[in-house]
N, C-alpha and C positions, 0 to 999 in steps of 0.2 A: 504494500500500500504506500503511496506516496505521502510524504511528510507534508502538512498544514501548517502554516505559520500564524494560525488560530489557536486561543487557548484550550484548554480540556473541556472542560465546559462549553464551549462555544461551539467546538467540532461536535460532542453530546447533545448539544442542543438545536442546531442548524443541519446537524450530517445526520446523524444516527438517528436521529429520535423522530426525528421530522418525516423519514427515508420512511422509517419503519411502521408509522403509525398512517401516512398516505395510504401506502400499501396495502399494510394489512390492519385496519382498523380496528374490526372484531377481535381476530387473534391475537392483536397488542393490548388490548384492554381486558380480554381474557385473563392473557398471562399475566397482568397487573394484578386483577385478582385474585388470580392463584398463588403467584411468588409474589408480590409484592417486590419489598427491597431485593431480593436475590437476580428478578427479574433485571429490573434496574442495574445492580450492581454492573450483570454481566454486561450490560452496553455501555457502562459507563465502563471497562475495562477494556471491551471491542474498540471505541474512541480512543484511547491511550495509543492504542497500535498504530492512528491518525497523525502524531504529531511529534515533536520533539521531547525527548526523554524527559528534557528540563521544565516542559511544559507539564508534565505530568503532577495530577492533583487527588490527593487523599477524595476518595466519595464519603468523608463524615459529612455529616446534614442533609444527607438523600435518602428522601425519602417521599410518600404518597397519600393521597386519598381520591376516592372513587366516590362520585356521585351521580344521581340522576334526579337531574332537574324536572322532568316529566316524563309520560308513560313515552318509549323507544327513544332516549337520549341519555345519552352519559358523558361526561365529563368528569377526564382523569386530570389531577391536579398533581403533577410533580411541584417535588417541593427539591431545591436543590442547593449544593455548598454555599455558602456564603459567597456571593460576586466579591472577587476583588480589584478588576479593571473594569473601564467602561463597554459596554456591549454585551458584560455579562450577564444571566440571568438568572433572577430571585425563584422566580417558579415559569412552567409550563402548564397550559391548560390542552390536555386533546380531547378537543367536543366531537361527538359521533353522533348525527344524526340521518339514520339509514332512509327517512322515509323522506328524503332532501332528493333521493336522484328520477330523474325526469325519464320516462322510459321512454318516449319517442327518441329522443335525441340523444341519450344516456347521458345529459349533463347531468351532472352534481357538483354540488357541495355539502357532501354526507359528513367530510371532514374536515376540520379547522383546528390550527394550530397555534396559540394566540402566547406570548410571549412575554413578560414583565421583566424590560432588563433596567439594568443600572446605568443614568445616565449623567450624571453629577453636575452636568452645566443643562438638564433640563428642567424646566418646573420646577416650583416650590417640593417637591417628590421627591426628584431626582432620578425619577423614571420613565420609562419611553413602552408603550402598548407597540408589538409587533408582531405581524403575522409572517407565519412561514408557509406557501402555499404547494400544491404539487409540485410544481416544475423547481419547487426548490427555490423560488426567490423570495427576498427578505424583502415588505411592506410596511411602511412606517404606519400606524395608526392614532398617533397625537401620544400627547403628555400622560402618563399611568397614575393608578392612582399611588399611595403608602404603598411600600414593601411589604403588604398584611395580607395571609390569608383569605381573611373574608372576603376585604375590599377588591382583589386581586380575581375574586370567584364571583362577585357582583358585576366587576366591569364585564369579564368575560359572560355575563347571561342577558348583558344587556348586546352583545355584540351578535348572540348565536339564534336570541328567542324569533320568534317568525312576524 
């Protein structure tokens, strides 16, 4: 694998997790489920093979919660290491909403991938809402809210509700 000049975290959060959860939405949020952190661990370990040795970051503070906002939608909330440069991020949300794809045309948007990073010269926050979509590009979506939990799981249902 070719080395990224992105941090652990960043390559975990933009590469792997992004890739995986496009993909296969069901089956990532399955195995959330079921392994939880072990699930995790292991792509936050597959990510390390991404990048410079030196880059490489302990997975303390990763960790998850699964929820469902209404009947066929979940929203998995990784919770991740502490950022410590800018572009990194506090948590991930992968919204799965299956009954989002269009059969005529097979468009969708079943999945969404919404992002709380750290951005020290934005907002009173200091955080930036961003989306990672299929194709793998990075979407700015305005100023985030607090690094918190809740508020973090409120912006994202205000982004995915119909």
């Amino acid at each position: 694998m070719a080395v990224s000049g992105k941090t652990h975290s960043a390559v975990f959060v933009s590469e792997v997790l992004t890739s995986l959860f496009h993909d296969t939405p069901q089956l990532c949020l399955n195995f959330l489920a079921r392994d939880g952190t072990k699930f995790l661990n292991f792509y936050w370990e597959e990510s390390a093979k991404r990048i410079d040795p030196s880059q490489r970051r302990s997975s303390f503070g990763l960790n998850y919660d699964l929820r469902f906002p209404w009947k066929d939608a979940a929203v998995g909330l990784i919770i991740l290491p502490k950022p410590l440069t800018a572009g990194e991020a506090f948590y991930v949300a992968l919204a799965y909403r299956p009954y989002r794809i269009t059969p005529i045309f097979h468009i969708s948007d079943a999945t969404k991938v919404v992002v709380l990073e750290y951005h020290p010269t934005v907002g009173e926050n200091e955080t930036l809402l961003v989306e990672w979509d299929r194709k793998m590009r990075r979407e700015k979506l305005g100023a985030g809210p607090l690094p918190v939990l809740e508020d973090f799981y409120k912006a994202v249902i205000n982004l995915i509700k119909d």
